[in-house]
C-alpha positions in Angstrom: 5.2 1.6 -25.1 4.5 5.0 -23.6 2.2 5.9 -26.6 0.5 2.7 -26.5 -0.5 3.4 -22.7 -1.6 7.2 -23.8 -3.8 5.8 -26.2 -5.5 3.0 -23.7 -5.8 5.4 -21.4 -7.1 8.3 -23.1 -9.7 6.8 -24.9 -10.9 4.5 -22.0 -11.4 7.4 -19.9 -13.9 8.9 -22.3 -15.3 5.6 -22.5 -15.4 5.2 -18.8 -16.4 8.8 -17.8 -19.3 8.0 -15.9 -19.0 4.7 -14.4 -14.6 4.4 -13.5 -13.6 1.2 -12.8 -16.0 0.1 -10.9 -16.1 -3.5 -9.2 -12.2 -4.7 -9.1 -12.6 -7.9 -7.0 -10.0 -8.2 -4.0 -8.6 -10.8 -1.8 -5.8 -11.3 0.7 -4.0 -14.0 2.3 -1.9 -13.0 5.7 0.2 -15.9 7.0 1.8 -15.3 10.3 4.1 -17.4 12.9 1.9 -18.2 16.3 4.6 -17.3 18.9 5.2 -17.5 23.0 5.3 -13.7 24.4 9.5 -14.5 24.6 9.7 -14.7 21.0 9.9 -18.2 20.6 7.7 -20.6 17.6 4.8 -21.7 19.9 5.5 -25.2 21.1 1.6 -26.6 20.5 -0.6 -27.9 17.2 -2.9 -25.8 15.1 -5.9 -24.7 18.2 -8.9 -26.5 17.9 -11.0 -23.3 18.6 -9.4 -22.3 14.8 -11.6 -25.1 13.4 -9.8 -27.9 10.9 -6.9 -26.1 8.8 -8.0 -28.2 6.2 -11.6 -27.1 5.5 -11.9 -23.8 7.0 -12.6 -20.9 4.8 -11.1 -18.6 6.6 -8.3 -19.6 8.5 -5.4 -22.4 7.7 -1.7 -23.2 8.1 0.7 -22.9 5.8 3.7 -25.0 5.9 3.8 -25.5 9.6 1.4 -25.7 12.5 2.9 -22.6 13.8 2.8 -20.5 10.6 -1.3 -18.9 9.9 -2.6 -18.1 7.2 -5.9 -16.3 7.0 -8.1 -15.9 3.8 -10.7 -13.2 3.2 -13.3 -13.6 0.9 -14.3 -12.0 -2.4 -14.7 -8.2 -2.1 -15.0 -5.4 -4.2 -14.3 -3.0 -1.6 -11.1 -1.8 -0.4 -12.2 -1.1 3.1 -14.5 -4.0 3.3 -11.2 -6.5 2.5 -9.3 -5.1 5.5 -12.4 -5.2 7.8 -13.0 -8.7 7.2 -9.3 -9.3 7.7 -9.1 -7.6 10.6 -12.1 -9.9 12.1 -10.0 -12.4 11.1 -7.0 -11.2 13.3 -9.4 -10.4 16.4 -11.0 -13.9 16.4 -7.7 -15.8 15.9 -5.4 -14.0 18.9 -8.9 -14.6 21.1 -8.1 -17.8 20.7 -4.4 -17.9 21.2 -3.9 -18.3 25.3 -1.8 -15.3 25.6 0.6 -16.0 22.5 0.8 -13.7 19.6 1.2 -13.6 15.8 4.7 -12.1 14.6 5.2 -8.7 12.8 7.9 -9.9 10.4 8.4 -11.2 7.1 11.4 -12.9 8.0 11.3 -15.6 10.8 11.7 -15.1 14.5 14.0 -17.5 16.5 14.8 -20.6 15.0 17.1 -22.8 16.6 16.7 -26.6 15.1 14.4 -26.7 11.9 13.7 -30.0 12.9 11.8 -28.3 15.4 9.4 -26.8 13.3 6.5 -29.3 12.8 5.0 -29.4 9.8 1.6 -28.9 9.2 -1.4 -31.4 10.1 -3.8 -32.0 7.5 -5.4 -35.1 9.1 -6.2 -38.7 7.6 -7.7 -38.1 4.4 -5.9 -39.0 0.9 -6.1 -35.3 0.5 -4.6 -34.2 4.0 -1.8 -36.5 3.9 -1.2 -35.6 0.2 -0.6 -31.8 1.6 1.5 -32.8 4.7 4.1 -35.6 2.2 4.4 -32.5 -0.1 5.6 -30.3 2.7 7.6 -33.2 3.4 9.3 -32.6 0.1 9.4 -29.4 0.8 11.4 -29.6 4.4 14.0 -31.8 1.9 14.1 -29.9 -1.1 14.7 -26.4 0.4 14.8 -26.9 4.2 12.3 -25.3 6.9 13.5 -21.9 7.7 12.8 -20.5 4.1 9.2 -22.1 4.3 8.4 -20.4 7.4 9.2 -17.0 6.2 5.8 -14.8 6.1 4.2 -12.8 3.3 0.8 -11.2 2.5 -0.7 -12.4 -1.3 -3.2 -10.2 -2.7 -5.5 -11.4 -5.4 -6.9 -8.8 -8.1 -9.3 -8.8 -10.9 -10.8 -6.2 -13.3 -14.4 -6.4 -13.9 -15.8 -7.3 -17.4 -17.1 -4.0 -17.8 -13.6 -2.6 -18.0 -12.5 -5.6 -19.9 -15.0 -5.2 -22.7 -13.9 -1.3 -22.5 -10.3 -2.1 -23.3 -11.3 -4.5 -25.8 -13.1 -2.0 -28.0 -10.1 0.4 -27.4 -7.8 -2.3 -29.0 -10.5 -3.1 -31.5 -10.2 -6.5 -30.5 -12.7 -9.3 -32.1 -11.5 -12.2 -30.2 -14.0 -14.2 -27.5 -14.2 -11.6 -24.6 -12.7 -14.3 -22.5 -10.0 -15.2 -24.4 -9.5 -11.5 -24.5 -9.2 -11.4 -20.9 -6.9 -14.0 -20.8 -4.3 -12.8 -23.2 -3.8 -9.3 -21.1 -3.6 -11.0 -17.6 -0.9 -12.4 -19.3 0.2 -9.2 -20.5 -0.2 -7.9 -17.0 2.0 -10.5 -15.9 4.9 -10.1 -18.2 4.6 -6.4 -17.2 4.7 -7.3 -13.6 7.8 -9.1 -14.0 9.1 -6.1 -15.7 8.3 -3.4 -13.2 6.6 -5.8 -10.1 10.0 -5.0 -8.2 8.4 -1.4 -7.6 6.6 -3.0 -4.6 9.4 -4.4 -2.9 11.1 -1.1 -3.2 8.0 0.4 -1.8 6.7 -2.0 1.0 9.7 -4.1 1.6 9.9 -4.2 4.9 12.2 -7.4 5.9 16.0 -5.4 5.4 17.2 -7.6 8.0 16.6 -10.8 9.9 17.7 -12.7 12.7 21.3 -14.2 13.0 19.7 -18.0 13.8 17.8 -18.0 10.3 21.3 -18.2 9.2 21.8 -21.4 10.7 19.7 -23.0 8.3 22.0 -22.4 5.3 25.0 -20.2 4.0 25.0 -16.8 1.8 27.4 -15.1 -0.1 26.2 -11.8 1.1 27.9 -9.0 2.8 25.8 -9.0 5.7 26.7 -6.3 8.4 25.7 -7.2 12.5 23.8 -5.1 15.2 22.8 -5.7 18.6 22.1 -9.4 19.5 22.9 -10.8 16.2 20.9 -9.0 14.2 22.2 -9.0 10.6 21.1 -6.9 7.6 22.2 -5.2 4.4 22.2 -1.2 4.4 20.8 -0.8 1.0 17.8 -4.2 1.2 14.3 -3.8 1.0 13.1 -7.5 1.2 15.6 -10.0 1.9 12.0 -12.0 2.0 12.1 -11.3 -1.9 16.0 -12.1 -2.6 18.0 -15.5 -3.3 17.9 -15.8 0.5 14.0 -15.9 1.2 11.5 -17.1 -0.3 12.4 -18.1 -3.6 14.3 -20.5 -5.0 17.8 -21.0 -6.6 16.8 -24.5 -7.4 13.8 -23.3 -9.6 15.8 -20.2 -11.4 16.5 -22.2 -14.8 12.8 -22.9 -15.4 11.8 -22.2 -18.7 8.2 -20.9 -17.8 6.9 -19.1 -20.4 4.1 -16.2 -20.0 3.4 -15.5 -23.7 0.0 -17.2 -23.6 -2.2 -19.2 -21.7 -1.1 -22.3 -23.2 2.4 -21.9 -23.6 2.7 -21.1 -19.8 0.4 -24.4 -18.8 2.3 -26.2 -21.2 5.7 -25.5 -19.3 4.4 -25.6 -16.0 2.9 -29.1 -16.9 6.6 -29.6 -18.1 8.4 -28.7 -14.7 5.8 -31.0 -12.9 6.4 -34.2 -15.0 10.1 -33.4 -15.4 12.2 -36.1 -13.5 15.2 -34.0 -11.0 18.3 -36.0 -10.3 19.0 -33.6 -7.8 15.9 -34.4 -5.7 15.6 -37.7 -6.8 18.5 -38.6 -4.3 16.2 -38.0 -1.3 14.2 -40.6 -2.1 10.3 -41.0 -2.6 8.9 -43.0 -0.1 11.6 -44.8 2.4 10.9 -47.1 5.2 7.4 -46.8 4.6 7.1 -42.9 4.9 7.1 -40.1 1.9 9.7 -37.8 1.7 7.8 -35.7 -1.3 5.5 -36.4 -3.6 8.0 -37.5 -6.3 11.3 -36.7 -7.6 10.5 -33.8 -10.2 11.4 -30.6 -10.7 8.2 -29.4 -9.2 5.9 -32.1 -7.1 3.2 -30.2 -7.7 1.9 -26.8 -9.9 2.0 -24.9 -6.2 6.0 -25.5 -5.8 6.9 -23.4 -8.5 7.7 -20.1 -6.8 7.2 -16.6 -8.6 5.8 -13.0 -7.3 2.9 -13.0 -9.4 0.5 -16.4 -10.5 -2.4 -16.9 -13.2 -5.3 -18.3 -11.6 -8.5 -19.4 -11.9 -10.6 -21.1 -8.8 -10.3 -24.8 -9.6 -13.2 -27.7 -10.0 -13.3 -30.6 -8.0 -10.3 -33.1 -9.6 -8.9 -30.2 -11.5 -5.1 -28.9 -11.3 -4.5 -25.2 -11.3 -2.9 -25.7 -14.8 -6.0 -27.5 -15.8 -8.6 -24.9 -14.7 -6.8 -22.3 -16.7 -6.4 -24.3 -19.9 -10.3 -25.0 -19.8 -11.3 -21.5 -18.7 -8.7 -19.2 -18.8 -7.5 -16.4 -16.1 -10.4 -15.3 -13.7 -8.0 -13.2 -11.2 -3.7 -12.8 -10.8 -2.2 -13.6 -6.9 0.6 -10.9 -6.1 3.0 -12.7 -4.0 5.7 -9.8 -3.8 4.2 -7.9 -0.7 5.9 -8.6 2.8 4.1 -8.4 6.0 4.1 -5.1 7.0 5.1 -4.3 10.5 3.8 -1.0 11.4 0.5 -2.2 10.9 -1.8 -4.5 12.8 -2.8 -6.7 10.1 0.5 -7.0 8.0 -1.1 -5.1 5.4 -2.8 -1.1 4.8 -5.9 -0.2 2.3 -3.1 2.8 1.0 -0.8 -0.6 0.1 -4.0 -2.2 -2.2 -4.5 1.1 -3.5 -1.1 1.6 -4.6 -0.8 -1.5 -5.9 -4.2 -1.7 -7.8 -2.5 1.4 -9.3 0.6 -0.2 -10.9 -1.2 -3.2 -11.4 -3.8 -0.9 -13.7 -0.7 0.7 -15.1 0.9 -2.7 -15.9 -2.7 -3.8 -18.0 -2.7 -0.4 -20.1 1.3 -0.3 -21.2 2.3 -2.2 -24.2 3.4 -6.3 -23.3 5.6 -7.7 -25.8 6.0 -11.3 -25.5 9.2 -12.2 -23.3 11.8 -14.8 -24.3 13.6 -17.0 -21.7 16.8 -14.7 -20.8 14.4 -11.4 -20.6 12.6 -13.6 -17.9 15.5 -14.4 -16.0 16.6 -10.2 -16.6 13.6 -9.6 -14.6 14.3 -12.3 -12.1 17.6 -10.9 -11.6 16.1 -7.4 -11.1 13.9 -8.3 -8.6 16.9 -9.8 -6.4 18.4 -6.3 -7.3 16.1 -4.4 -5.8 15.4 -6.9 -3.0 19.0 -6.8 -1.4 20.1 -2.9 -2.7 17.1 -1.1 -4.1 18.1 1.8 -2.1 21.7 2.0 -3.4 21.5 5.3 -5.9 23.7 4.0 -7.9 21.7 0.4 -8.7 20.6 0.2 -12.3 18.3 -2.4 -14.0 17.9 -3.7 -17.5 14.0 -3.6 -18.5 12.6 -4.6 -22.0 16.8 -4.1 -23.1 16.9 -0.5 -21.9 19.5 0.1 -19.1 18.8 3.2 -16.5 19.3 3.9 -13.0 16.5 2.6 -10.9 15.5 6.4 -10.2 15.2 6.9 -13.5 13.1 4.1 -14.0 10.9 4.8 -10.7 10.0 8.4 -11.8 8.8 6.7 -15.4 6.6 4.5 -13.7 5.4 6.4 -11.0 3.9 8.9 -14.2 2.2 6.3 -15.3 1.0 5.3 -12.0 -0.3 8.6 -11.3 -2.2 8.6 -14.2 -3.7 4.6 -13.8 -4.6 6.4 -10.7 -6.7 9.2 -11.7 -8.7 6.7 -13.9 -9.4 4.3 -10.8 -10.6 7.3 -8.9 -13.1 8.2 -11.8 -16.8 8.6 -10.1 -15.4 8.2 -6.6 -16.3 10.6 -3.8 -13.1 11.1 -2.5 -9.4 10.6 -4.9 -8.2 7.7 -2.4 -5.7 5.9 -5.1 -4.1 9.4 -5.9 -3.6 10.5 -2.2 -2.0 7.2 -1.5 -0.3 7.2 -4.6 1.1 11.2 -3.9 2.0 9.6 -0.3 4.2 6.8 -1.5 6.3 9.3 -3.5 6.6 11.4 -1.1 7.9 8.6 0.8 10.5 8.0 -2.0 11.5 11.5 -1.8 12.3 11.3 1.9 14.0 7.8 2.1 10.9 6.5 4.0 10.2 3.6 2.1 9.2 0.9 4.6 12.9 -0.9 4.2 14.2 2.3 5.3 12.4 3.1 8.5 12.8 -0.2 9.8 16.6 0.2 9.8 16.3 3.7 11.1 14.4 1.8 14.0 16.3 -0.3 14.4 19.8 1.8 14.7 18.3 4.3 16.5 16.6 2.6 19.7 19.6 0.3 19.7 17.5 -3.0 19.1 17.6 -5.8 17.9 14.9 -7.5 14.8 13.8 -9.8 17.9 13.3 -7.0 20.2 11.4 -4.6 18.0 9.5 -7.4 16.2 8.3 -8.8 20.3 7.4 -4.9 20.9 5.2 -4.7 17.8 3.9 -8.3 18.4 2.7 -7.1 21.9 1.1 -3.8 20.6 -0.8 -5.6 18.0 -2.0 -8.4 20.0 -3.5 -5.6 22.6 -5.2 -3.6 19.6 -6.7 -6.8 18.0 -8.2 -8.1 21.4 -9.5 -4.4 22.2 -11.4 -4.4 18.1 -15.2 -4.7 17.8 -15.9 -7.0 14.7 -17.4 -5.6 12.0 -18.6 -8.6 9.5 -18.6 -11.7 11.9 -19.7 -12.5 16.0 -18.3 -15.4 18.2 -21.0 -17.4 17.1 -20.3 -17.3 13.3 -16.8 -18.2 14.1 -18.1 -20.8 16.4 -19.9 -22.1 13.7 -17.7 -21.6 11.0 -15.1 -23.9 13.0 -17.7 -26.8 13.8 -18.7 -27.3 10.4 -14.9 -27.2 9.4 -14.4 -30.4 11.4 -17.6 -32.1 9.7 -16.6 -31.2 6.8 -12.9 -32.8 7.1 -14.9 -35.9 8.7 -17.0 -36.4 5.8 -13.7 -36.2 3.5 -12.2 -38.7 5.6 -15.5 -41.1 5.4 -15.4 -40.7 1.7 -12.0 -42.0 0.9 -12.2 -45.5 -0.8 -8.7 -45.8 -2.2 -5.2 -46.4 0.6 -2.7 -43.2 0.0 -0.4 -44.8 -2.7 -3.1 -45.5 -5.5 -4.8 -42.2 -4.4 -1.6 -40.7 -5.5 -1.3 -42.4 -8.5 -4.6 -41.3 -9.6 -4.3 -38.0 -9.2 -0.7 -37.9 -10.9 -2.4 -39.8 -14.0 -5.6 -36.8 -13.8 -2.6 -34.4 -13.6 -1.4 -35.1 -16.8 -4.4 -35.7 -18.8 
């Protein structure tokens, strides 16, 4: 493996000498939980002044009215992505009447989940298609794991490097089906070594004692003030068994050796009847409960820290735009909200993750069988609940070593994906990030770990610290002078939202139940 990446690398930077690796395309998604200023889930819908949550291109819910989630658009600059974001941030908490958007991965105060409305859509086919499926969801897994927050960063390599890579390999096949086959490499590498960013940038190593209300855990949780519980050694308990994934989903057989056997087994987990989830029911007294009784309801349930993706055509399923065109970008979905900064999210975070992502593309990807997958599952959980226990050791590609061991491997090869990203730059940005999160290593201040020395040293609690932070932040956004768009683009971005979800509504001609049905029987075509 480590001479197949030598090679790649070697030759493409000869090849690459005077143009780097110019245009990588870069997106990111930020959800956050609207809250009161006491810490509470705000008690009121989606604002109006946000525009319709279904059309908007830049702001949305997720799976409640209370939980954000803001979108940029397409850039190929790192600075531009964060600017644009942080537009975002300043309109939204403009338009907030005093309440603010938490810091946190994990969830502020939840008492009863049956508190937590669930998002709004409104009345057309495909709004009330989104609010039944979070329906399912509320049933299947319960509401406190799908208000947990996270930051998803979308990637892609332009074709320029592509057709590089391609000569290196002295590949022949269609450029496109080129491209397709090493995302998928990239993704299988991910899995291998993707935990690397919750070691870095977890940042959720404890939580609030009422999000265990919602369910039980076998874990040895230890308390601080107010109810606070964490584990000394997590870095994202966001990441683990606990959060945001799920147990239910762990004995998927989704395979990443290809395009089409991965749509093939996705499309299998979607039309794959559950007995489990079939006892909630479908649709009872006249209301859904999900979308259906199957393993997944829909290609979006299926829960995993990295996703093949291609943007989708009118009446297509993600699994159907990728069999017809293949992989256009990869989603990272292993990055939690970072608290020290404003935005949940820094440009030296893309960086270093654009780094090992560019690592993960240039190493050797042999195909993965079904119990490596679930070895890299169960390394991610590893690292997610005692990644900063020296003694932890993972299993990768059948070779056991202490996660030190296998940190200061990767991080070589980091440094080196690095180098090649800063080719024909003006300053080396991706190193100096990169040399600042191992120097971060080497003095336990990974994020994990400076949010429990926080948090043991002022004596707080998550609540208290995460209210501080919320306050801060909501001061620096409202005091930010936008950059990419005024009041009145917003203005006018959120006007032609709500025509936009008017004219949906006007153009329904089939009730809920066969609109369902049609799109089920498109699904599987």
């Amino acid at each position: 493996m480590t001479q197949q990446f030598t090679t790649r690398l070697t030759q493409l930077s000869a090849a690459m000498a005077d143009t780097g690796v110019l245009g990588i395309k870069r997106g990111i998604e930020r959800e956050a939980l609207r809250i009161c200023e006491q810490g509470k889930l705000a008690p009121n819908g989606h604002p109006k002044a946000l525009g319709s949550a279904l059309t908007h291109p830049l702001i949305t819910t997720d799976y409640a009215e209370t939980l954000l989630e803001f979108i940029t658009p397409v850039s190929d600059s790192v600075e531009q992505v964060l600017s644009r974001l942080t537009d975002i941030h300043h309109e939204t908490l403009k338009q907030l009447d005093g309440q603010r958007l938490w810091p946190l991965s994990m969830p502020c105060y939840i008492g009863d989940e049956q508190d937590i409305v669930l998002a709004d859509y409104g009345q057309s086919n495909i709004g009330k298609m989104k609010h039944a499926y979070r329906q399912g969801l509320r049933h299947r897994y319960g509401s406190a794991m799908q208000v947990i927050s996270g930051v998803h960063y979308n990637f892609s390599l332009p074709q320029s490097f592509w057709q590089q890579l391609q000569k290196v390999d002295g590949d022949q096949q269609p450029l496109s089906e080129y491209i397709s086959q090493r995302y998928m490499a990239l993704i299988r590498n991910f899995y291998r070594y993707g935990w690397m960013v919750a070691y870095l940038y977890g940042a959720s190593p404890a939580l609030c004692g009422s999000f265990m209300n919602a369910g039980e855990s076998q874990l040895a949780f230890e308390k601080m003030a107010k109810g606070t519980l964490y584990l000394p050694y997590a870095t994202s308990l966001r990441l683990s068994d606990l959060g945001y994934t799920s147990s239910a989903q762990h004995e998927l057989d989704i395979n990443y050796n290809s395009v089409s056997e991965y749509v093939q087994s996705v499309r299998k987990a979607v039309s794959s009847h559950s007995e489990e989830f079939a006892k909630i029911g479908v649709k009872v007294d006249g209301e859904y409960r999900q979308l259906n009784a199957n393993i997944l309801q829909i290609e979006n349930e299926l829960y995993a820290p990295i996703r093949a993706k291609r943007v989708a055509k009118s009446g297509q399923t993600p699994s159907q735009a990728l069999a017809e065109d293949g992989i256009e970008y990869i989603e990272i979905r292993a990055l939690d909200v970072n608290p020290f900064d404003a935005v949940g999210v820094t440009e030296a975070q893309v960086r270093v993750i654009d780094s090992l992502l560019l690592a993960c593309v240039l190493m050797d990807s042999p195909e993965m069988c079904k119990e490596e997958l679930q070895a890299c599952r169960d390394n991610f959980n590893a690292v997610a609940i005692e990644g900063r226990n020296p003694e932890l050791s993972l299993t990768i590609a059948g070779e056991e070593q202490s996660l030190p061991a296998h940190i200061e491997s990767l991080l070589a090869k980091m440094q080196q994906a690095a180098q090649l990203l800063d080719t024909q730059r003006a300053e080396p940005d991706f190193s100096v990030s990169l040399e600042q999160a191992i120097a971060d290593i080497a003095n336990d201040n990974t994020y994990s770990s400076r949010f429990l020395r926080l948090l043991k040293s002022q004596s707080v609690d998550n609540s208290s610290l995460g209210l501080q932070w919320a306050a801060q932040y909501r001061e620096e956004m409202l005091g930010h002078k936008p950059n990419n768009w005024q009041d009145q683009d917003f203005s006018a971005m959120a006007e032609q939202s709500f025509a936009e979800q008017q004219a949906i509504e006007a153009s329904d001609d089939l009730d809920f139940d066969h609109f369902l049905t049609k799109y089920f029987e498109n699904a599987n075509k």
